[in-house]
C-alpha positions in Angstrom: 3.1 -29.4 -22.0 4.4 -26.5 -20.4 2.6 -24.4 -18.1 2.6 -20.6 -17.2 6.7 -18.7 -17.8 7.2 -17.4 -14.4 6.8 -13.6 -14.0 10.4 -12.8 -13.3 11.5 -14.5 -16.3 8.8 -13.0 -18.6 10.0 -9.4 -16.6 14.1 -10.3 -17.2 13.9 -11.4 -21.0 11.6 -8.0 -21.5 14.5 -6.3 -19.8 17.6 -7.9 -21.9 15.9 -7.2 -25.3 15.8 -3.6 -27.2 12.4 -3.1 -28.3 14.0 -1.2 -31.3 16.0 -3.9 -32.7 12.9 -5.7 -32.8 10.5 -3.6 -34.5 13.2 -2.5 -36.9 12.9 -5.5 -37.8 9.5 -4.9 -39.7 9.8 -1.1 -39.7 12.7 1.4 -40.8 13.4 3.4 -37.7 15.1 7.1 -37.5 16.0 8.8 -34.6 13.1 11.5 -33.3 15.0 13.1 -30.6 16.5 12.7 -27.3 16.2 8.7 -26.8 13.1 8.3 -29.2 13.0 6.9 -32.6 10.3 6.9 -35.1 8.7 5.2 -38.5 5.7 4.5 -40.7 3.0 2.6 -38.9 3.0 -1.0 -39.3 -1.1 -1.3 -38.3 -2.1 1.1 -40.4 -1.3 3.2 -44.0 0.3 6.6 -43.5 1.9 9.2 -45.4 4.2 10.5 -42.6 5.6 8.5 -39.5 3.7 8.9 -36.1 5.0 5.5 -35.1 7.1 6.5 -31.7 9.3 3.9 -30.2 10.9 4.2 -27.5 13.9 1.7 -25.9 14.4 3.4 -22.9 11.4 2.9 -21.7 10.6 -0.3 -24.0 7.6 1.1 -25.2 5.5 2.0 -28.9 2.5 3.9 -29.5 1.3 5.1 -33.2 -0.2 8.5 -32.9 -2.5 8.1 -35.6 -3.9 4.9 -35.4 -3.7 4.7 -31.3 -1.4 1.3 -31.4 0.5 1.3 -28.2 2.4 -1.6 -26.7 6.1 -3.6 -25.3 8.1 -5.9 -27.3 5.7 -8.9 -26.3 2.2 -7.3 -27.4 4.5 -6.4 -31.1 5.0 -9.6 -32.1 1.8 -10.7 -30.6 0.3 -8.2 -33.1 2.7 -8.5 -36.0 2.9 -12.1 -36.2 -0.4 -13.6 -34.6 1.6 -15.0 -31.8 0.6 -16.4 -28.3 1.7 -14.1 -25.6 4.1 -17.3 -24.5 5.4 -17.5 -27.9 6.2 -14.4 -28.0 8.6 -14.7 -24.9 9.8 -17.9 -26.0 10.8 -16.6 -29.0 12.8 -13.4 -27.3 14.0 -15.8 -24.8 15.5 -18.1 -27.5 17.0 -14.9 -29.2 18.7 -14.1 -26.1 19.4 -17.5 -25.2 17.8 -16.9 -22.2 16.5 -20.7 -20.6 12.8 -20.1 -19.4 11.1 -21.6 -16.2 7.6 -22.9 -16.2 5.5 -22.7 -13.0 3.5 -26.0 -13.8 5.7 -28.2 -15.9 7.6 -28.3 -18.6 11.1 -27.1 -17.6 9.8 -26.0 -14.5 12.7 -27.0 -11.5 11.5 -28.1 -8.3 11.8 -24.6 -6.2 9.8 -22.7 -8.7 7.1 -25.3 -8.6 3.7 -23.6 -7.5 2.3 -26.6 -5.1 5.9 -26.6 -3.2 5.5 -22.5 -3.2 2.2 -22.8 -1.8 3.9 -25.7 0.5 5.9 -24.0 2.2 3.3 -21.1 3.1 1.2 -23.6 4.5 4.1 -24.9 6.6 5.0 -21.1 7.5 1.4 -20.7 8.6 1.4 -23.4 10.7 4.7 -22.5 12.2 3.9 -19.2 13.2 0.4 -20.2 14.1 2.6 -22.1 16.7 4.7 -19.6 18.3 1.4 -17.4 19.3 1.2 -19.5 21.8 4.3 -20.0 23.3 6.0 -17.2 25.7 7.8 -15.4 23.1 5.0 -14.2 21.4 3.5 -12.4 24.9 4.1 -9.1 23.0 1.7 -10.4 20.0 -1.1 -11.9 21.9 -1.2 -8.3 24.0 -1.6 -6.5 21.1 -4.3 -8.6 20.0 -5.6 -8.5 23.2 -5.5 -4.4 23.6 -7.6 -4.8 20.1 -10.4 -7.3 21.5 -9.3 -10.3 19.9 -8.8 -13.5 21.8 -7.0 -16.4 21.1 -10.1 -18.3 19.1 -10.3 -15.0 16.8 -6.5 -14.9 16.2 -7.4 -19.3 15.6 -10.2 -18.6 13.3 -7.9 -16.0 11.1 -5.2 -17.8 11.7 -3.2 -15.0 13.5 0.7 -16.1 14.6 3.9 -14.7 15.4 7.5 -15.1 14.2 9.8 -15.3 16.5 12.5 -12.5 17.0 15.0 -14.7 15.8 17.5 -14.7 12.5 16.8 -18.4 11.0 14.1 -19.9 12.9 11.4 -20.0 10.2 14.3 -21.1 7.7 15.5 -24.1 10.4 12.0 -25.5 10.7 10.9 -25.1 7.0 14.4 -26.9 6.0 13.5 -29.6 8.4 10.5 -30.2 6.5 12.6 -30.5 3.6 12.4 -27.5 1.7 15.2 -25.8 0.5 16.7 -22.1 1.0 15.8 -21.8 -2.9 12.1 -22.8 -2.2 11.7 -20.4 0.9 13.6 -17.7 -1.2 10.8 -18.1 -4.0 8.0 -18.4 -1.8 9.4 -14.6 -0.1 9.8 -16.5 3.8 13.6 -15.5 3.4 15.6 -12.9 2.8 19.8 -12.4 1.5 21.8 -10.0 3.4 25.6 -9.9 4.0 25.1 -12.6 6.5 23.5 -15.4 4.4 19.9 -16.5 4.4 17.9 -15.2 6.8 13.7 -15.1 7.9 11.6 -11.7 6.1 9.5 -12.3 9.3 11.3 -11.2 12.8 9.9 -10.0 16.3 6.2 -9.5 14.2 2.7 -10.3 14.5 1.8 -12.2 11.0 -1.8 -13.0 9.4 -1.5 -15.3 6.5 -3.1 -14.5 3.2 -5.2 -16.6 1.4 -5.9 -16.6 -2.4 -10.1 -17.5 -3.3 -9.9 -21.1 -2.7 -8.4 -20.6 0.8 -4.6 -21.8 -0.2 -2.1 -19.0 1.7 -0.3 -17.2 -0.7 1.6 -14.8 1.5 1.8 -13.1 4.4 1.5 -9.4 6.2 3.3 -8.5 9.6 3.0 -6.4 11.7 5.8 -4.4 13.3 5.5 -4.5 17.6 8.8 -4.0 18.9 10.4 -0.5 19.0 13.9 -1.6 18.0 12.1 -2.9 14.7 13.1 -0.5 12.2 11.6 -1.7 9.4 8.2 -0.5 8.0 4.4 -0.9 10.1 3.7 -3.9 7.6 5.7 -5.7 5.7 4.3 -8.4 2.9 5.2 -11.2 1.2 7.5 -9.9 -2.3 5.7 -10.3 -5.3 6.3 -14.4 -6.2 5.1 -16.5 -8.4 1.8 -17.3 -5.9 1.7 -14.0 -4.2 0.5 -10.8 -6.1 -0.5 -8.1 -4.1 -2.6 -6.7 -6.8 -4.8 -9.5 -7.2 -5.0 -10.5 -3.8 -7.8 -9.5 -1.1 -7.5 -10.5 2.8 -10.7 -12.4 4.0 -11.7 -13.7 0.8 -11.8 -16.6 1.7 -13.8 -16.6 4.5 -16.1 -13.8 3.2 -16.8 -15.1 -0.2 -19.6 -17.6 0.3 -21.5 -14.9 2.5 -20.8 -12.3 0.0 -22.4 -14.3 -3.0 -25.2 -15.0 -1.1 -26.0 -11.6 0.3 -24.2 -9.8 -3.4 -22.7 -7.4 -0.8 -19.0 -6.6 -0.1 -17.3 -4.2 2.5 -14.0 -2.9 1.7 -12.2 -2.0 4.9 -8.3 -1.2 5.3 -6.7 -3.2 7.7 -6.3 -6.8 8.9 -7.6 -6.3 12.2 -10.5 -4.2 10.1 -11.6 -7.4 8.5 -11.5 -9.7 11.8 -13.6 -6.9 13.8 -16.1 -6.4 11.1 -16.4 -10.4 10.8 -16.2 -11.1 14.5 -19.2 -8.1 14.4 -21.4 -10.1 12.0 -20.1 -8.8 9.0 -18.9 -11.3 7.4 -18.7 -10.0 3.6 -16.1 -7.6 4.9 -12.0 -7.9 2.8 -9.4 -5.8 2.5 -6.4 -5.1 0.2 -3.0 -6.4 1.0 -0.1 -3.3 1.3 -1.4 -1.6 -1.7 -4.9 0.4 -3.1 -7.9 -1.0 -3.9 -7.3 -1.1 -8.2 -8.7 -2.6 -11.4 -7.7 -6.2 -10.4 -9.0 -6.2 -7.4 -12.3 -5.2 -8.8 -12.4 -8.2 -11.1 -11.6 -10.7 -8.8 -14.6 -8.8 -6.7 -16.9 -8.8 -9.4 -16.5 -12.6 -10.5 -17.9 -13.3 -6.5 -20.1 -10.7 -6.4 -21.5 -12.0 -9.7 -21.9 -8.3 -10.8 -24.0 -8.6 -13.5 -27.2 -7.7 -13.0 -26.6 -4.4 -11.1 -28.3 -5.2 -7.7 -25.1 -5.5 -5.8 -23.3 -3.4 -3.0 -20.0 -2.5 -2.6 -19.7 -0.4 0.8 -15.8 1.6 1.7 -15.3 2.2 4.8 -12.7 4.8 5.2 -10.8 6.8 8.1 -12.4 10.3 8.4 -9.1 11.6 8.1 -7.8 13.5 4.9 -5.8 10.1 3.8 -9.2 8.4 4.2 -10.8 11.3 2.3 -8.0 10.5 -0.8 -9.2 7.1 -0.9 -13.0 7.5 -1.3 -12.1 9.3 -4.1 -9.6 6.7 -5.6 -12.4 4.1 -5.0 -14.5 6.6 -7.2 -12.7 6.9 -9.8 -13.1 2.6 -10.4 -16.7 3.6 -9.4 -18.2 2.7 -12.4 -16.4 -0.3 -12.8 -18.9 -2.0 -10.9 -22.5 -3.1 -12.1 -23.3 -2.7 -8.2 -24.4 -0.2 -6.1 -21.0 1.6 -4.3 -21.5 3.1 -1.1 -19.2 4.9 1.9 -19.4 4.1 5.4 -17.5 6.2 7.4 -17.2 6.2 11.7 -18.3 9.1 13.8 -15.2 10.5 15.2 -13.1 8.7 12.4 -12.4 5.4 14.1 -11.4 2.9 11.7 -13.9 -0.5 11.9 -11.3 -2.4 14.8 -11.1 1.2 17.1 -15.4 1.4 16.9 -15.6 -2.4 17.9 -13.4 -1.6 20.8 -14.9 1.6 21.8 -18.5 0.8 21.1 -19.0 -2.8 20.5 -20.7 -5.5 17.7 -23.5 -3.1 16.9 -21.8 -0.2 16.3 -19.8 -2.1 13.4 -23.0 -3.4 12.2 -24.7 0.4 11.8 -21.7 2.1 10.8 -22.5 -0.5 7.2 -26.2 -0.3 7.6 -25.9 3.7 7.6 -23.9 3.5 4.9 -24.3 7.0 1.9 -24.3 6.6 -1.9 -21.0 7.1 -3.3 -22.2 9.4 -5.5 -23.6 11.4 -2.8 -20.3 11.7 -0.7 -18.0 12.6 -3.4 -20.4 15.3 -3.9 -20.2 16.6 -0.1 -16.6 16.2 -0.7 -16.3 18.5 -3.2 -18.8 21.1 -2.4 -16.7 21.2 1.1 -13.9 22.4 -0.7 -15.4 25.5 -1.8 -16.4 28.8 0.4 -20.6 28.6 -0.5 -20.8 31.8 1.4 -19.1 33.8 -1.9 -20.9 33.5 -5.6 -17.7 32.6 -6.9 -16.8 29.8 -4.9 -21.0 28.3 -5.4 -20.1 28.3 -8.7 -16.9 26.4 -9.1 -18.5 23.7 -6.7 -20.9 23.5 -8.9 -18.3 23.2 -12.2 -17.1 20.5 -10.7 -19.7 18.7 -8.7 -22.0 18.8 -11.9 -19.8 16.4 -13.9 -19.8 14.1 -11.2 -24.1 14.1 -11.7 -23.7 13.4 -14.6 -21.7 10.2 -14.8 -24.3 8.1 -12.6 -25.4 5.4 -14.9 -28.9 5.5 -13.8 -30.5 8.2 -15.7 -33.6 8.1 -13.1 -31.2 9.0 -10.5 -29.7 11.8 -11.6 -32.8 14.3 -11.4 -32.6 13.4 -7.5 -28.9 14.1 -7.2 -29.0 17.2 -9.5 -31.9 18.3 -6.4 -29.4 17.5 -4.2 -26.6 19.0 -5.8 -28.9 22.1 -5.9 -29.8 21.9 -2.2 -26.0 21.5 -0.8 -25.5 24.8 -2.9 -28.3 26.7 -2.0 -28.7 27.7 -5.8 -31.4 26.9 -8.2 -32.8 24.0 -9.5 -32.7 25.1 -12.6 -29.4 26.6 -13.2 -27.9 23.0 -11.5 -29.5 21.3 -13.9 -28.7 22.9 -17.3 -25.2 22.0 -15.7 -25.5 18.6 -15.6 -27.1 18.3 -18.9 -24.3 20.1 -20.4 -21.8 18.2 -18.5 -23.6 14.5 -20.0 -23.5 16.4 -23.6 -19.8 17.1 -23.2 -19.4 13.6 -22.1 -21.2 11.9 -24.8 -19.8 14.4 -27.4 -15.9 13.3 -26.3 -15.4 16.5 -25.1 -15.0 15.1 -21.3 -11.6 13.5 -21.3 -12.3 9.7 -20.5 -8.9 8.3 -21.5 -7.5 6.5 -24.4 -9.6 4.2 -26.6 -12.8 3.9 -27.0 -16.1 5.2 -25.0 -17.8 2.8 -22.6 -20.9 1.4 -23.6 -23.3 3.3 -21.2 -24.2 1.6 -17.8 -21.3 -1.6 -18.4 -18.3 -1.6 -16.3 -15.5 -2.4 -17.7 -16.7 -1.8 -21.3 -18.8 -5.3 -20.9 -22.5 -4.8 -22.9 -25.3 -6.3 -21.2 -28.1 -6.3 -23.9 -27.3 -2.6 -24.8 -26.0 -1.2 -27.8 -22.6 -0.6 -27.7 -21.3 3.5 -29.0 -19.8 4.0 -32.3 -16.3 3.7 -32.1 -14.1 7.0 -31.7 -11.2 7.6 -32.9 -8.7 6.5 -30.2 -7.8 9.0 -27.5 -4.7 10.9 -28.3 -2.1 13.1 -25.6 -1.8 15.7 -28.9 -5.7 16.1 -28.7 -5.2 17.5 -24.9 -5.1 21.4 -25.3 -1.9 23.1 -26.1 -2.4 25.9 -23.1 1.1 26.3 -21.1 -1.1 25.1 -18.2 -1.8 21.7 -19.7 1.7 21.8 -21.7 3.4 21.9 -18.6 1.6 19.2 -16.7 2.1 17.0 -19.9 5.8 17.5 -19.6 6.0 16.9 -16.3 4.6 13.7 -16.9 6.7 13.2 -19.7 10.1 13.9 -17.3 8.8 11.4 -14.5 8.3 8.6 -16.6 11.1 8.2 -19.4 13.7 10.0 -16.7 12.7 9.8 -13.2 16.6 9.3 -12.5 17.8 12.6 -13.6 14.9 14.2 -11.2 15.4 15.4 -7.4 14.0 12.8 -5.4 12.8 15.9 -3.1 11.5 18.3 -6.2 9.9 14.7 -7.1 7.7 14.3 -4.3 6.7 17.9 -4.1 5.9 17.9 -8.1 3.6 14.7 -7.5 1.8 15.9 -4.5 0.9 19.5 -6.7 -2.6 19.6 -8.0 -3.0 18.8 -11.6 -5.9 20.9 -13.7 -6.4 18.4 -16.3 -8.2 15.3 -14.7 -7.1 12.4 -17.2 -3.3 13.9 -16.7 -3.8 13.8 -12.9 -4.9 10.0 -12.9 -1.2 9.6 -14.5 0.0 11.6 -11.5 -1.4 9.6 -9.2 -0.2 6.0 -10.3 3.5 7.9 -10.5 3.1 8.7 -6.9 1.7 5.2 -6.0 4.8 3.7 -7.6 6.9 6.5 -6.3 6.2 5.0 -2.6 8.8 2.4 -3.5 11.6 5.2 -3.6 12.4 7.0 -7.3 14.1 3.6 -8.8 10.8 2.5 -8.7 8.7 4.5 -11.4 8.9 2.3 -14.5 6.1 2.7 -17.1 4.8 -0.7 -16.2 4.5 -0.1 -12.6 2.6 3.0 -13.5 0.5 1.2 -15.7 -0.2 -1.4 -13.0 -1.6 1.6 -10.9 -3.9 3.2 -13.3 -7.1 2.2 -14.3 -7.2 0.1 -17.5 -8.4 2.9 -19.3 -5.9 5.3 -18.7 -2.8 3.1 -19.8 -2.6 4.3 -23.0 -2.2 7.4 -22.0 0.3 6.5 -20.0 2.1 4.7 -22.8 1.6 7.6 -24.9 3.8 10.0 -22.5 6.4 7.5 -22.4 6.9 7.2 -25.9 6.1 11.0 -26.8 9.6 12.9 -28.2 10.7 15.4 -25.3 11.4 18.8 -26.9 15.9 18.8 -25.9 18.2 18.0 -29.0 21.0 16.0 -26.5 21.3 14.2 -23.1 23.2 16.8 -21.8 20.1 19.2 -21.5 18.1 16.5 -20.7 18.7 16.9 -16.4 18.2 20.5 -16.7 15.0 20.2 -18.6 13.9 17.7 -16.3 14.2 20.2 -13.4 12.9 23.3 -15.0 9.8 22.0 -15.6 9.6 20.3 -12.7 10.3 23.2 -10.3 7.4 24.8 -12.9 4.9 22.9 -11.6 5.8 23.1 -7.8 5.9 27.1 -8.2 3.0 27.0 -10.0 1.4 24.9 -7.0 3.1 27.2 -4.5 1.6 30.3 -6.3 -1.8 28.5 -5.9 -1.6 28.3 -2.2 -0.1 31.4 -1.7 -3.6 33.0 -3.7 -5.7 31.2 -1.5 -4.0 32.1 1.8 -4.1 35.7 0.9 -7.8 35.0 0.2 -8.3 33.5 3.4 -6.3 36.7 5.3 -8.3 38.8 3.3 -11.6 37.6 5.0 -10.4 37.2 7.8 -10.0 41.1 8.2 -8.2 41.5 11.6 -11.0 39.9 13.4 -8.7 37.1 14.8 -5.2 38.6 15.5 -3.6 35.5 16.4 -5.0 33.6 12.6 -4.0 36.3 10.6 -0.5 36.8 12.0 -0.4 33.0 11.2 -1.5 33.2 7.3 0.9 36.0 7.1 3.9 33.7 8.0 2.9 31.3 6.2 3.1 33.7 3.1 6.1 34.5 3.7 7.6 31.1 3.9 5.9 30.1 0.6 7.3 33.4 -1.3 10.4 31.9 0.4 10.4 28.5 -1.3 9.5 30.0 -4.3 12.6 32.3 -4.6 14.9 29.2 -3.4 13.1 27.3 -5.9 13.9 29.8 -8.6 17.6 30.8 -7.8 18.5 27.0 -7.8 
């Protein structure tokens, strides 16, 4: 029988087949616009088409019946297929010949046991060269970082050699070929031939749950090294950075028994917090912390009864800052107790061990804050308390944030604290929060396609309670038709279905510009997540990847959704107008708040004011460039 289609071939038949020849097929398709066709639902009776598809992007969604999917999930639907069947059936269209990771017509290099093979025999190679002269550079830096050679032994801490083939030579010795090591990520093509991903670097292996290494992450020490900090293991057929979480194995039995976890952010993170005594601490591998991670969490944790903790340690740094509040947003995801750790002076758990030793690791966990109670702090700080304007929009958006906490007998307490960080009365906090859980419960708080969450389950899982009516599906035309929100939904639109025909500079600056409506700004985000990877790497299913499960219809939706040009040929400039929209609109913004900031200032400090002042001036500057181009 054969096992699992590899990823890339599932990925390459997806790519090679038109989604539209498919569901036209079963449905009479006409064209809707600029690269968008439409037709009468299949999953549902309608009068008038709202079934979008579109092939540029492979994607369908039904706007009246909230139906959204690829080519795979179609036939799934259509026909009551198997996912497999599915892409065997495409593949056989296509005559495309399938490789199975566990049988079948599986060849020998894309077996999984010779992947995981050859890892093994990595880690044991590089494990090797830590100890021989060569790696002098790599043992320093462990050594500058307070790790001796037992902890880089327990973690299994090596080095590969600055060489072009020596990884490749001693793997082929062991009699594995280039095609193996190629699959497995341990080498690399260039103009040159075959040669080793891992040169000059300091290399920690990664281990999947049962211990078996997967992959690896380097570490970049020599300054003629011009590639990136760290650099991972490619996504293989073993190695998915999505799914995968460094010190798992070594921290799982500890953190079943305790039903704590510690998120930190770096390999030498997890190896100080363990070497500290905190052995429940993991970390993510080159990307955020996201909805897969959670559920591999959650099956350890055995997150079911609500008694858990999951403590984040961030950098107190603004990029540490962003990353509480990505960890919040999976928040309720978890049936445990989440919680923030973060260092005085902002040292990261490996600087604090070095600076202040074991029991400073130890306390920074143990004096751990609610989340709920730092995202709070974090947005009250944005706001000037001093001024009954800016007490009040802390409080618009703070009270929200009250509200979602699952435990109803928790949120009088945070709605005192809420209250207290405000200096404004109980009473007026509270009627916020009780109309922010009315809008919430009504719909009218924007939670994402589908339907609501039964209250208190992550992840949409009841535990003994009774689950809410369903609601009609969330829809992108239900978001409100103000230019604000018109424009941000277009943008969206543009980055998705043509992220080639945008500036790769007016790109980053549109993605890094503050979005007013939340569910669109989640979209934002997993575009600039994906947009790390340079602009030929937004595709709707990276973006999807990057979102919370929730919010991936909506993503689907904006992929499909008809963009309002008639040809291809006004398709670049409409890309750029509204675009450049945004970014002025985001330039206006800061602009408005730097004259608010002069304004108070009122000459008292010559040298600040002359400061804001240019820094006016340069922004009505970029605006006008902006504008005339």
């Amino acid at each position: 029988m054969a096992g699992r289609i590899r990823q890339s071939d599932v990925e390459e038949v997806k790519s090679r087949t038109n989604i539209a020849d498919i569901i036209g097929e079963y449905v009479s398709l006409k064209s809707a616009g600029v690269g968008s066709m439409k037709g009468l639902c299949p999953f549902h009776d309608e009068r008038s088409p709202s079934f979008n598809v579109r092939p540029g992007v492979g994607f369908y969604h039904c706007f009246g019946c909230g139906e959204s999917g690829d080519v795979y999930s179609f036939l799934q639907k259509m026909d009551h297929v198997s996912f497999t069947e599915a892409v065997e059936r495409l593949a056989g269209r296509i005559g495309y010949e399938l490789h199975y990771e566990d049988g079948g017509q599986a060849s020998d290099h894309g077996n999984r046991a010779r992947l995981l093979a050859a890892n093994q025999a990595a880690a044991e190679f590089f494990a090797e060269q830590l100890l021989q002269p060569i790696a002098e550079v790599g043992r320093r830096f462990l050594g500058e970082r307070g790790f001796d050679a037992e902890a880089a032994k327990r973690f299994g801490v090596g080095f590969a050699p600055k060489s072009w083939d020596a990884l490749t030579k001693h793997l082929r010795g062991r009699g594995f070929s280039t095609e193996e090591l190629a699959a497995a990520g341990l080498v690399s093509q260039g103009d040159r031939g075959v040669y080793d991903r891992f040169r000059g670097r300091l290399v920690w292996p990664i281990r999947d749950v049962t211990g078996q290494t997967v992959g690896f992450g380097a570490r970049r020490l020599l300054e003629d090294d011009n590639g990136p900090k760290y650099l991972n293991t490619p996504e293989t057929a073993v190695y998915h950075k999505a799914q995968v979480l460094y010190g798992l194995d070594l921290a799982k039995r500890d953190i079943s028994r305790s039903q704590r976890v510690v998120v930190v952010e770096g390999y030498t993170d997890v190896m100080a917090c363990h070497l500290a005594g905190v052995t429940t601490a993991i970390a993510t591998c080159g990307t955020a912390f996201g909805v897969d991670h959670i559920k591999v969490l959650r099956r350890v944790l055995g997150d079911d009864s609500g008694v858990g903790e999951v403590v984040f340690t961030f950098d107190g740094d603004e990029a540490g800052q962003k990353a509480a509040m990505r960890a919040f947003a999976e928040e309720q995801r978890f049936a445990a107790q989440t919680f923030v750790a973060v260092a005085p002076d902002g040292l990261d758990p490996c600087d604090l061990r070095l600076a202040r030793g074991d029991h400073a690791v130890r306390t920074l966990v143990d004096t751990k804050v609610p989340m709920f109670e730092f995202v709070l702090r974090q947005i009250v700080g944005r706001y000037d308390l001093d001024t009954v304007e800016g007490r009040v929009s802390a409080l618009r958006q703070a009270a929200p944030v009250v509200a979602e906490i699952r435990d109803p007998a928790l949120r009088p307490g945070y709605s005192r604290e809420l209250a207290r960080m405000l200096g404004m009365d109980l009473g007026e906090v509270g009627r916020a929060v009780r109309a922010a859980t009315s809008r919430s419960r009504s719909g009218e708080r924007e939670r994402g396609p589908g339907e609501r969450r039964p209250s208190g389950a992550p992840g949409g899982e009841q535990r003994g309670e009774q689950a809410d009516a369903p609601v009609r599906p969330f829809s992108i035309t239900d978001l409100p038709n103000d230019p604000s929100t018109r424009l941000e939904r277009e943008v969206l639109q543009a980055m998705l279905q043509y992220p080639a025909s945008a500036d790769p500079a007016l790109l980053g600056h549109a993605v890094e510009a503050r979005f007013e409506n939340p569910s669109l700004a989640v979209v934002r985000d997993g575009i600039a997540a994906v947009l790390a990877g340079g602009v030929e790497a937004i595709s709707v299913d990276r973006v999807i990847a990057q979102v919370p499960a929730p919010f991936a219809g909506i993503v689907q939706q904006l992929a499909v959704l008809p963009v309002p040009q008639r040809n291809e040929a006004a398709i670049a400039g409409w890309v750029r107008g509204v675009l450049s929209s945004l970014v002025d609109r985001e330039l206006l913004r800061q602009k408005v708040e730097l004259m608010g900031r002069l304004t108070r200032l009122a000459g008292e400090d010559r040298a600040s004011y002359e400061m804001l002042q240019r820094a006016i001036v340069e922004i009505d500057r970029e605006r006008v460039a902006l504008r005339a181009e």
